[in-house]
ROLOMAR-662181 format. One record per residue (C-alpha): residue number from 1; x, y, z. Coordinates in steps of 0.5 Angstrom, whole numbers, always signed. Layout:
<recs>
<NUM,<X,Y,Z>>
...
</recs>
This chain:
<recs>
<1,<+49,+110,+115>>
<2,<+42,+114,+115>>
<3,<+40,+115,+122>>
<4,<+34,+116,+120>>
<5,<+33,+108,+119>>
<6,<+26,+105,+120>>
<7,<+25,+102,+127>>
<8,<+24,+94,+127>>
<9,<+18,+90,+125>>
<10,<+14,+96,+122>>
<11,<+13,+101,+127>>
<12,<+15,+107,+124>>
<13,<+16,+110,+117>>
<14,<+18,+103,+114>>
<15,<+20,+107,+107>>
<16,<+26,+111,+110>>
<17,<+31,+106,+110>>
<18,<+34,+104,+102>>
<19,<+39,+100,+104>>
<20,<+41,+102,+96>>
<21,<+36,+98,+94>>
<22,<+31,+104,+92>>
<23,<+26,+106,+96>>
<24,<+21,+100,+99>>
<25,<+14,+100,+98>>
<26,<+10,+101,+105>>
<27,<+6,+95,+109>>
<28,<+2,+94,+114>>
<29,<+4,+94,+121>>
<30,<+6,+88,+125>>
<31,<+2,+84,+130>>
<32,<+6,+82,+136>>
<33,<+4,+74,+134>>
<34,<+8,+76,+127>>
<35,<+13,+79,+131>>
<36,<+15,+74,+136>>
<37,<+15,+68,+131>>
<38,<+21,+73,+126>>
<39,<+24,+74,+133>>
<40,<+25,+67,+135>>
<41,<+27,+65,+128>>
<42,<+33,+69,+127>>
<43,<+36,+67,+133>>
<44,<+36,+60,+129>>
<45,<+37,+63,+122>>
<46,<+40,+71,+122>>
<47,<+39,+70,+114>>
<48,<+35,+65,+111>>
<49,<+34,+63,+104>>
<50,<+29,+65,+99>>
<51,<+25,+59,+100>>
<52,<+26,+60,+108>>
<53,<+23,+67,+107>>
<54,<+17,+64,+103>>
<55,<+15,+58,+107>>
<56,<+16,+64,+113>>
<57,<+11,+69,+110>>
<58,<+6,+64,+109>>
<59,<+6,+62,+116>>
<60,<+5,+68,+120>>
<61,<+1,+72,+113>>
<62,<+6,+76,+109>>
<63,<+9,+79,+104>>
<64,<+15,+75,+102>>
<65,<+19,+83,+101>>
<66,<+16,+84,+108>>
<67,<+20,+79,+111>>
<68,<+25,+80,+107>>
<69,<+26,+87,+110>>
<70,<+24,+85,+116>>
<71,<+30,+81,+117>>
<72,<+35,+86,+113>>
<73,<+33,+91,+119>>
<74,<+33,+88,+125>>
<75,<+41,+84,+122>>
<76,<+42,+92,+122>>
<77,<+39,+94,+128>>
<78,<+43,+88,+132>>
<79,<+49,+91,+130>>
<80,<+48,+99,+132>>
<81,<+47,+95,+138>>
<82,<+54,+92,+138>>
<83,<+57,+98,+137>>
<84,<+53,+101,+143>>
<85,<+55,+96,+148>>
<86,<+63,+97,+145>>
<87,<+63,+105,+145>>
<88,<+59,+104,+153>>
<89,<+65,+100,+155>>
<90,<+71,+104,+153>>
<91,<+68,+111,+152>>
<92,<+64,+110,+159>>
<93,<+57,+113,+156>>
<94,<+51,+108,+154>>
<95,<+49,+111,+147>>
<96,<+43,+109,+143>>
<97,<+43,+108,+137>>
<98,<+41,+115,+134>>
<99,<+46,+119,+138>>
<100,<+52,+115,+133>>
<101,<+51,+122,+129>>
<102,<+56,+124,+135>>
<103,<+61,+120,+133>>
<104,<+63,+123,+127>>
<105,<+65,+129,+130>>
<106,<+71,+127,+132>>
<107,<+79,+129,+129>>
<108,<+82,+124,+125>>
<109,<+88,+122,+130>>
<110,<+93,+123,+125>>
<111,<+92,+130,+126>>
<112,<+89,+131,+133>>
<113,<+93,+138,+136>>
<114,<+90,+134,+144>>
<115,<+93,+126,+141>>
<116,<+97,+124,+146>>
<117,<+105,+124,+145>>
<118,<+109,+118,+146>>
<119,<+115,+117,+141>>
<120,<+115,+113,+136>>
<121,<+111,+107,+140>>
<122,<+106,+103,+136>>
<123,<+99,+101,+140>>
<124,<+97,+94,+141>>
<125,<+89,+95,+142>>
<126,<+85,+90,+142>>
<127,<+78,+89,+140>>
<128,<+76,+81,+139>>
<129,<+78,+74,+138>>
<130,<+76,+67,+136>>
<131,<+80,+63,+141>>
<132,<+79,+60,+148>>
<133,<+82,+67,+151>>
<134,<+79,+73,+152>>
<135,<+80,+79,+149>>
<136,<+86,+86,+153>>
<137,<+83,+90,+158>>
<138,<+83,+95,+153>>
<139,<+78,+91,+148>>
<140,<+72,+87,+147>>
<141,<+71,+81,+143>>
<142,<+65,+84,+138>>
<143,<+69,+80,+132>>
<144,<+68,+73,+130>>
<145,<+75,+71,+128>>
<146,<+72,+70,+121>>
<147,<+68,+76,+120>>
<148,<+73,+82,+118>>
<149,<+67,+87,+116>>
<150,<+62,+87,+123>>
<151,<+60,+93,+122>>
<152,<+57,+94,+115>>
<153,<+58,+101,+114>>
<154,<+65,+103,+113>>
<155,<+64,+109,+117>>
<156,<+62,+108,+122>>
<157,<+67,+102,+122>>
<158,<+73,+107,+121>>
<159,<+71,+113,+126>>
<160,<+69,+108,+131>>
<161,<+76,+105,+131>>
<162,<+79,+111,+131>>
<163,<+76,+114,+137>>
<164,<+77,+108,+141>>
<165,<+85,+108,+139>>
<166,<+85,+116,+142>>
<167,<+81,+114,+147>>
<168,<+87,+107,+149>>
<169,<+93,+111,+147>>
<170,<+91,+117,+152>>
<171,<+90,+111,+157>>
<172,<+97,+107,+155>>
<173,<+101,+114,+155>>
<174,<+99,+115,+162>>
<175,<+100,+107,+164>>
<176,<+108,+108,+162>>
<177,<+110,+115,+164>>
<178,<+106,+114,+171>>
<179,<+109,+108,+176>>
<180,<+106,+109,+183>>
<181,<+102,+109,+185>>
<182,<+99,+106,+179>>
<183,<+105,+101,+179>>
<184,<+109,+99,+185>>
<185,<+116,+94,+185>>
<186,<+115,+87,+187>>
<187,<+120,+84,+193>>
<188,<+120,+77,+191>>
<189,<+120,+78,+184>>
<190,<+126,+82,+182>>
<191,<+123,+89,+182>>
<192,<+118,+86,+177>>
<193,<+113,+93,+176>>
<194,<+106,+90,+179>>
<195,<+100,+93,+176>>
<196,<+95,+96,+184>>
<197,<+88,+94,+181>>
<198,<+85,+99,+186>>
<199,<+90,+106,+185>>
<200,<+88,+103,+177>>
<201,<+81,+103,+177>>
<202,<+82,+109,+180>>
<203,<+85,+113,+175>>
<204,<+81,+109,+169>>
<205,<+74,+108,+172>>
<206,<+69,+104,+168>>
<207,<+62,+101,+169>>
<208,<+63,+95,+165>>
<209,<+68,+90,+165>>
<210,<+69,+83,+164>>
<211,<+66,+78,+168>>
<212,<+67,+70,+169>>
<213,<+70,+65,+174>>
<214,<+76,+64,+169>>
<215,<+78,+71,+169>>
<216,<+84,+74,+170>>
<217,<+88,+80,+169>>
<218,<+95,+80,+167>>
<219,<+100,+86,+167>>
<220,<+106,+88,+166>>
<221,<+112,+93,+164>>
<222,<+119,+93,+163>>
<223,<+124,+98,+159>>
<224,<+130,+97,+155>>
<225,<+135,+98,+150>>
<226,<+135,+96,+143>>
<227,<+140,+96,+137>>
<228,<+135,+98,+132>>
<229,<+133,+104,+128>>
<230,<+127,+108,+131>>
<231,<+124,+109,+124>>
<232,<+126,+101,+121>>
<233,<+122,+98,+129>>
<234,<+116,+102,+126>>
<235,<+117,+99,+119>>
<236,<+116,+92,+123>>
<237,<+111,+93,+128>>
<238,<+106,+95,+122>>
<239,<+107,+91,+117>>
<240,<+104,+83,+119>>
<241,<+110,+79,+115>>
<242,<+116,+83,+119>>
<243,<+111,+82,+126>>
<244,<+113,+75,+124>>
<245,<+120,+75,+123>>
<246,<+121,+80,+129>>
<247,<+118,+75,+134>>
<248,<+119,+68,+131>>
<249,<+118,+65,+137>>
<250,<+112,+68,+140>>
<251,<+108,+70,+134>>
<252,<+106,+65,+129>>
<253,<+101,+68,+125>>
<254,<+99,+76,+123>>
<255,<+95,+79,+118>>
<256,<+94,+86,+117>>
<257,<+86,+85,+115>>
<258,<+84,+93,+114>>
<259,<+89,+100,+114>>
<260,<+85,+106,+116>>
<261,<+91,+111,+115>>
<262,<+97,+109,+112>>
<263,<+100,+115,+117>>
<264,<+105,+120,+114>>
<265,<+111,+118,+109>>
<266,<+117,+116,+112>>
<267,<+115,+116,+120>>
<268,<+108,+113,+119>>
<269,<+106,+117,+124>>
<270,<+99,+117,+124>>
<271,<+98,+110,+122>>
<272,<+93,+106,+124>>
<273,<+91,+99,+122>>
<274,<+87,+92,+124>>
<275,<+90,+87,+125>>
<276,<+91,+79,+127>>
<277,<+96,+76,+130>>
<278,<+96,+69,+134>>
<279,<+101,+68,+139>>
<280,<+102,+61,+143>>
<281,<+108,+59,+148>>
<282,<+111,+54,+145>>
<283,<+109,+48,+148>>
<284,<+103,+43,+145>>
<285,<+100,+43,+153>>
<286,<+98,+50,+151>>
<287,<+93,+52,+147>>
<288,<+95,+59,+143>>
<289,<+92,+66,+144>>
<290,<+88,+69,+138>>
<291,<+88,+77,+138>>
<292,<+85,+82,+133>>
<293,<+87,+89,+135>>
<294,<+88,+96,+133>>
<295,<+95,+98,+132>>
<296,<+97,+107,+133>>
<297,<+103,+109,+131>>
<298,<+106,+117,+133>>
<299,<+112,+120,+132>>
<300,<+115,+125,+137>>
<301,<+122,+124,+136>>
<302,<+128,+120,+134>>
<303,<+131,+115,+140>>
<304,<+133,+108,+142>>
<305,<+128,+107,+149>>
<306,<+123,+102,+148>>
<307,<+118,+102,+154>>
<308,<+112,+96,+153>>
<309,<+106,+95,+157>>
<310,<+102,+89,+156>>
<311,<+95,+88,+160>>
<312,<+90,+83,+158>>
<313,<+84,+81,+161>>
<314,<+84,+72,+159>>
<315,<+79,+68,+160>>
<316,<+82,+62,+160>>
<317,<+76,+57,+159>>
<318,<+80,+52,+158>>
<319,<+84,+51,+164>>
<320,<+92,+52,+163>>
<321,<+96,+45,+163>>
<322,<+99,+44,+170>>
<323,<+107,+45,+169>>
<324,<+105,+52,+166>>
<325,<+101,+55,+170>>
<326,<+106,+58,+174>>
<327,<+109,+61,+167>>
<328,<+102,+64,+164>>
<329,<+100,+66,+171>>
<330,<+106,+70,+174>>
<331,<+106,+74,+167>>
<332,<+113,+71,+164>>
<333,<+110,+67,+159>>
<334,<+106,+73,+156>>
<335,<+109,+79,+159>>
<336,<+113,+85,+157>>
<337,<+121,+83,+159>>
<338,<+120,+76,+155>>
<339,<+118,+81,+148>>
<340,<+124,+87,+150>>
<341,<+129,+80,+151>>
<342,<+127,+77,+144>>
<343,<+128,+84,+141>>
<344,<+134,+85,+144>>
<345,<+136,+78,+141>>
<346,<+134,+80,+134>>
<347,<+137,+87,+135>>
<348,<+144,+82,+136>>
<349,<+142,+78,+131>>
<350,<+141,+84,+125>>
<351,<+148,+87,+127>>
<352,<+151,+80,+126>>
<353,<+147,+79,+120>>
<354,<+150,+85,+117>>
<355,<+157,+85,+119>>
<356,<+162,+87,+113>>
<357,<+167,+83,+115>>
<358,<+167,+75,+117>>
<359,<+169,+75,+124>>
<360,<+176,+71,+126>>
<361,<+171,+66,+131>>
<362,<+167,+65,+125>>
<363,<+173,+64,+119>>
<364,<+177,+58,+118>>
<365,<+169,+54,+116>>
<366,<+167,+53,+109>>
<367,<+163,+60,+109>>
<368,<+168,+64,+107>>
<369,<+163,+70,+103>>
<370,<+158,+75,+106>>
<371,<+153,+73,+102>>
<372,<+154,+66,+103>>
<373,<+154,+68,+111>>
<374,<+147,+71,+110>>
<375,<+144,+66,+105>>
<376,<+146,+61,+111>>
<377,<+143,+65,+116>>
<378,<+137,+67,+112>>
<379,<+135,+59,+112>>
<380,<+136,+58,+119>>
<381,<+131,+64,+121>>
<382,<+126,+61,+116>>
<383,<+128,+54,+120>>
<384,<+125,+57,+126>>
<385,<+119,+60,+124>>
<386,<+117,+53,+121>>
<387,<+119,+49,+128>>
<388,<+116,+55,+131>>
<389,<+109,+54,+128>>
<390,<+110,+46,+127>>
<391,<+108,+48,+135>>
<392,<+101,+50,+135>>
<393,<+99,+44,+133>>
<394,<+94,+45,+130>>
<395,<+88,+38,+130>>
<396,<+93,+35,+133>>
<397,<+91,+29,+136>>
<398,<+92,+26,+144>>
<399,<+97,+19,+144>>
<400,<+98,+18,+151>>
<401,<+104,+13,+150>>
<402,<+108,+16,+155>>
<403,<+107,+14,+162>>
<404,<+113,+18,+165>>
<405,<+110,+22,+171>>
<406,<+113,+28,+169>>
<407,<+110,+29,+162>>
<408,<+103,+28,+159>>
<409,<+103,+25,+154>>
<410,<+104,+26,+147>>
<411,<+101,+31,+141>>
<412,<+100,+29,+134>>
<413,<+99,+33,+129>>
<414,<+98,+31,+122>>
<415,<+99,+36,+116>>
<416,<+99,+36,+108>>
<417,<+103,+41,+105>>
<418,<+101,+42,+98>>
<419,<+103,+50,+96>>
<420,<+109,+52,+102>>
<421,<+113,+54,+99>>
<422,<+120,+52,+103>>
<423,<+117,+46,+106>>
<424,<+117,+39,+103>>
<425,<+111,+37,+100>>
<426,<+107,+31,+103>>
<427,<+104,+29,+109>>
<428,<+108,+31,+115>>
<429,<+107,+28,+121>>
<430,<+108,+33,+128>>
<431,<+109,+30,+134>>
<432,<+111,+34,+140>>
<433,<+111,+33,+149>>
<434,<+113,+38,+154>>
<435,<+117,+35,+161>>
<436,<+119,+38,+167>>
<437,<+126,+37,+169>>
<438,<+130,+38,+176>>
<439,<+135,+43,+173>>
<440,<+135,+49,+170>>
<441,<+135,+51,+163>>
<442,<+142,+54,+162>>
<443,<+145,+47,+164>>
<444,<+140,+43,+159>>
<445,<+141,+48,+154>>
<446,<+149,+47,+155>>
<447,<+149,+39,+154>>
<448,<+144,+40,+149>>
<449,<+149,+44,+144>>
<450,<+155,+41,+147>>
<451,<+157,+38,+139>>
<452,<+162,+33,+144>>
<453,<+155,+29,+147>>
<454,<+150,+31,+141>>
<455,<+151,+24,+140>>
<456,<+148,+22,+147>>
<457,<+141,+23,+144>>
<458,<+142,+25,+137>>
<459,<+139,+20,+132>>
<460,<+143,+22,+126>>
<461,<+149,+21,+129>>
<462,<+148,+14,+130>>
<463,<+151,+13,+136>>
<464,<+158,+17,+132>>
<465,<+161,+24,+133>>
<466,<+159,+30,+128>>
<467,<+165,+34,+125>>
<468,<+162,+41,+125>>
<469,<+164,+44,+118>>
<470,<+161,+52,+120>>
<471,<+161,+56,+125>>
<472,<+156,+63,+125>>
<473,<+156,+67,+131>>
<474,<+149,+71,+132>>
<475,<+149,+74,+139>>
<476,<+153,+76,+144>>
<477,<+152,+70,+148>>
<478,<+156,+64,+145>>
<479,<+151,+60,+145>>
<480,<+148,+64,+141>>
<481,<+150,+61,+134>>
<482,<+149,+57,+127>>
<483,<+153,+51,+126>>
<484,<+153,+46,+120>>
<485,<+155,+40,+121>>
<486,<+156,+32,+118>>
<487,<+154,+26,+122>>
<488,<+158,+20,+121>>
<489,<+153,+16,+118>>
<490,<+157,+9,+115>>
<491,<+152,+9,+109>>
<492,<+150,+16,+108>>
<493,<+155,+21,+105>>
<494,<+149,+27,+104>>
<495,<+147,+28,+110>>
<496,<+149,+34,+113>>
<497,<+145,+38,+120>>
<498,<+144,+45,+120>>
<499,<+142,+48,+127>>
<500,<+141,+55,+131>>
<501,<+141,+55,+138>>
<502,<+139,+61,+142>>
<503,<+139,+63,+150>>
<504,<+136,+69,+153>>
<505,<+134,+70,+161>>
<506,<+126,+67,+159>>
<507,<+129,+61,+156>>
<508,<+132,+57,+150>>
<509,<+132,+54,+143>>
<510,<+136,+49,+139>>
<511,<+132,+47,+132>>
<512,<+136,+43,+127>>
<513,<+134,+39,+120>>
<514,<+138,+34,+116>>
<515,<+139,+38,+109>>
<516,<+143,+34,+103>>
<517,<+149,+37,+101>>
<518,<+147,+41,+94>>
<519,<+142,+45,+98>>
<520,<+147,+47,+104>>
<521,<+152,+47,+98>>
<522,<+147,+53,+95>>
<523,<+147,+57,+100>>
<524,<+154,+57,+103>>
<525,<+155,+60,+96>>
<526,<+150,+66,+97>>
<527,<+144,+63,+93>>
<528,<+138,+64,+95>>
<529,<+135,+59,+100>>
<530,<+129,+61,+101>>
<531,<+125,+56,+97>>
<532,<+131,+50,+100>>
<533,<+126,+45,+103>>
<534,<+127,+45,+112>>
<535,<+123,+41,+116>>
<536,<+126,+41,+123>>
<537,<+126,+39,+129>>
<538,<+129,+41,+136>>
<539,<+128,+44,+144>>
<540,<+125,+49,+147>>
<541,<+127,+51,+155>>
<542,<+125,+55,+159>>
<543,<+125,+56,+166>>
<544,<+119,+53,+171>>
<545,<+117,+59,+173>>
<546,<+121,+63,+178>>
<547,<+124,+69,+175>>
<548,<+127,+71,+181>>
<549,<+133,+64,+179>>
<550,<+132,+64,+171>>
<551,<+135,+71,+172>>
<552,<+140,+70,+177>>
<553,<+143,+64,+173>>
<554,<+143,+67,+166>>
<555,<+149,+70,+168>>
<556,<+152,+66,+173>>
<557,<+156,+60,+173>>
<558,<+154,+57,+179>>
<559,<+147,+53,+177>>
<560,<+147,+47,+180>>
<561,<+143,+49,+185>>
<562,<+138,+54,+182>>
<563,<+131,+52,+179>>
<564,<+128,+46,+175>>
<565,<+126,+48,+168>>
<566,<+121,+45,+162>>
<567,<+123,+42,+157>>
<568,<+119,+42,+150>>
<569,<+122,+37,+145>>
<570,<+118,+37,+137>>
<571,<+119,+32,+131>>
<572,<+116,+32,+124>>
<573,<+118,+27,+119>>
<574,<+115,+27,+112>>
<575,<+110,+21,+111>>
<576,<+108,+21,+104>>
<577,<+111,+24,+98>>
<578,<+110,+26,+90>>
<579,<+117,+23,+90>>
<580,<+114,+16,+93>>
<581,<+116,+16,+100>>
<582,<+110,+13,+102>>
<583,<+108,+11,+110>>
<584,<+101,+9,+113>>
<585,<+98,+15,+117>>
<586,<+99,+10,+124>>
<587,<+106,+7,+122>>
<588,<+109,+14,+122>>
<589,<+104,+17,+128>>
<590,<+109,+10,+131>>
<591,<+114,+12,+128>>
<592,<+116,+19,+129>>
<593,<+113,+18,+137>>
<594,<+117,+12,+138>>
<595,<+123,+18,+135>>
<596,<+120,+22,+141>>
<597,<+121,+18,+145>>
<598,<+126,+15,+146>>
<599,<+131,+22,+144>>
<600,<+128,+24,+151>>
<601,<+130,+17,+155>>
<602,<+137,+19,+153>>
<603,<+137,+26,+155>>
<604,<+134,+24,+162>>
<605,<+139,+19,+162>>
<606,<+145,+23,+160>>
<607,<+142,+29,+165>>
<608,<+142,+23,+171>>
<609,<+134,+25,+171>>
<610,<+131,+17,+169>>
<611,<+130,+17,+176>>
<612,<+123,+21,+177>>
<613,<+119,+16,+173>>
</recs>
């Protein structure tokens, strides 16, 4: 954009400015009375129509152009200042608005000699969001969640992002090679790294800072090893479908809204994107996290260390819900070891999903072929990442029918899925509750995929045992699997459960769906099941928040004692279809919550737990 653009209401070379509409025509200076009324307007209307224009004009004494031109400058104006007030933020230097020419003086990162190194590692970097929670540490929330191009220029858009990514990567490599006295082992947490705020500031001083009663800093860093290709991670970090795929359980929705460089063939090294991504603790008691952010990736060299770092400034505007607050606040809910265990999981997963040949503790099933293996595995994934994003619960409505003291309420949400792809097509009732419970989450995951008591709580056995038809391994730990299995229904034949369940020291899933017989006989036969309809239910649990004991127990056979857990339990039902199926709104929200709550009296029963009402 021009630098030398016309100042605001008049007072400079009106005509400088073209805005590609061909040079203006030159008016008389305005009055501070006209000025004030255009100030006081746009705060109320930043575009107003051509009738507004006029209406305007003839009250203050314009020409209907001027206003026009008026509004044109001061709506850009505003955004030289927002642009001012980011860089000052992360580049630590006010700017005014003729000093961005300094800006594009800058090297593209790609091939910066002074870029900083770190291999193969991506850069989370933050700049806005339109959720209740705030933006990272490293960002600013200059972006309203459906406005992709603020700037309006695309060079001072790109050359911004680019300086600011520079500026984050050199702050971010330095927070993963450094510990103290930046980061020190916490005593009680099992050597968690904790982030010293003052030897922090002290090394990355900035004048601005986010402030607000509901602030808080969270920070975290862990390392481990990971049974992926260097080359295939970075493939998945950059491409928003497979972001979602990678982390079905902590990422719910990603969009890739504007590459800046592609980076270099091959590695990708170089490659610098915006992106959005919308990550939630699956539990309908906690609203989701909402993220745009810049995302850099450099290669150095290939090799299987993975460092993460995650730290955020949260604005919690809406306080976290009671039975999470030890979980979100301790760092575990959103902190590094819960996204290098899911990604050591997925790691096991990939291995499994590749084997060339059926395992022995897998044989003896009805899956006898690869691909029949991996068509089946394929549809349990998707069936995750439906579960997974049924929990966002997104216009869900509150119905506190259930008076445990240990719970609150219940959520509802109602959908209509017209074009999802895999899903059935109707309106789709969603309800879902969180409780606590006295025990830790390895003995609740345990009865929950123990197929000799599945019927203690599982409405589709109708009180009988199910006989389990196939087994697929797809982890290291047993109870890392897939199963297909047939209820005994006296009237129904065609009824079969699909489930996968899934354990790592933060917690636990077991999702599951009725499917009919010719859909699961499709892809046991290595068809393809991505368009089968699955409309899940299932657990999620997860430790109170006391890393420490979710740790210790992961591994060691004596839980009785150790921690309690919290338990999320979710139900959709298909309340009208095309194919006739219909149910009143009210009578399937009865329905699917009387579902819901009876399955969680039974598992309290079964557990010995009804005794905290």
């Amino acid at each position: 954009m021009d630098s030398s653009m016309a100042s605001v209401g008049g007072s400079g070379d009106e005509g400088s400015d073209n805005f590609n509409q061909g040079r203006r025509p030159s008016y008389k200076r305005l009055t501070s009375a006209q000025t004030a009324r255009l100030e006081r307007f746009i705060k109320d209307c930043p575009h107003p129509d051509e009738a507004q224009r006029r209406q305007l004009a003839s009250e203050i004494g314009l020409e209907t152009k001027q206003v026009k031109f008026w509004f044109q400058n001061k709506r850009t104006q505003i955004k030289h200042e927002k642009v001012s007030s980011l860089l000052a933020r992360y580049l630590e230097k006010q700017m005014s608005p003729p000093e961005f020419q300094q800006v594009f003086n800058i090297p593209i990162i790609g091939s910066s000699s002074h870029a900083p190194k770190l291999e193969n590692s991506s850069l989370n970097y933050e700049i806005g969001g339109s959720s209740s929670h705030g933006p990272s540490l490293y960002g600013m929330q200059i972006m309203d969640g459906h406005d992709h191009n603020l700037m309006g220029s695309e060079g001072i858009e790109k050359t911004l992002m680019l300086k600011v990514a520079a500026s984050a990567m050199e702050e971010l490599v330095r927070l993963i090679r450094i510990n103290e006295p930046c980061w020190i082992k916490s005593s009680t947490q099992d050597g968690q790294l904790i982030l010293q705020h003052e030897n922090y500031e002290k090394m990355f001083p900035r004048t601005n800072n986010f402030k607000g009663v509901n602030l808080r800093v969270e920070a975290t860093k862990d390392s481990g090893i990971v049974s992926i290709n260097s080359i295939q991670l970075v493939d998945m970090f950059l491409d928003s479908d497979k972001w979602i795929n990678l982390f079905p359980t902590i990422v719910t929705k990603a969009k890739t809204i504007k590459v800046l460089e592609n980076g270099l063939v091959g590695s990708r090294s170089g490659a610098l994107q915006l992106m959005f991504e919308q990550m939630h603790v699956l539990s309908p008691l906690v609203q989701p996290r909402e993220f745009q952010f810049l995302r850099y990736c450099e290669q150095i060299e290939e090799g299987v260390w993975v460092t993460w770092v995650e730290h955020v400034e949260v604005d919690d505007k809406i306080q976290t819900h009671q039975l999470y607050k030890d979980l979100i606040g301790t760092g575990i809910a959103y902190g590094t070891e819960r996204w290098i265990m899911e990604l050591q999981r997925i790691g096991e997963r990939f291995a499994c999903f590749y084997v060339e040949r059926i395992p022995i503790q897998d044989s003896g099933g009805v899956i006898n072929s690869l691909e029949g293996r991996r068509s089946v595995m394929n549809f349990c994934h998707r069936m995750i990442k439906v579960f997974c994003e049924s929990l966002t619960m997104s216009g869900n409505l509150d119905f506190p029918l259930l008076k445990m003291e240990n719970n609150s309420g219940v959520r509802v949400s109602i959908r209509k899925n017209r074009n999802h792809l895999g899903q059935p097509k109707g309106v789709i009732v969603v309800a879902a509750t969180s409780i606590w419970l006295p025990l830790h989450y390895m003995k609740v995951f345990e009865f929950l995929t123990d197929d000799r008591r599945r019927a203690q709580w599982d409405v589709l056995c109708c009180g009988n045992n199910a006989n389990k038809v196939a087994h697929i391994s797809n982890g290291i730990h047993p109870g890392n699997c897939i199963s297909i299995s047939r209820p005994f229904i006296p009237s129904e034949n065609n009824a079969l459960i699909l489930q996968e369940s899934f354990t790592t020291p933060m917690g636990s899933y077991v999702v599951y769906a009725p499917t009919d017989v010719a859909s699961m006989i499709s892809a046991i036969n290595g068809e393809d099941s991505s368009m089968l309809p699955v409309l899940p239910s299932g657990f999620v649990i997860s430790a109170d928040g006391e890393p420490n004991a979710a740790l210790e127990a992961f591994n060691s056979s004596d839980i009785e004692r150790l921690g309690g857990s919290l338990l999320t339990v979710a139900f959709q039902i298909l309340a009208s279809s095309p194919d006739g199926i219909n149910m009143p709104n009210m009578e399937s929200v009865a329905a699917v919550n009387s579902l819901l709550t009876s399955t969680i009296l039974k598992v309290k029963d079964a557990l010995n737990c009804n005794n905290l009402e």
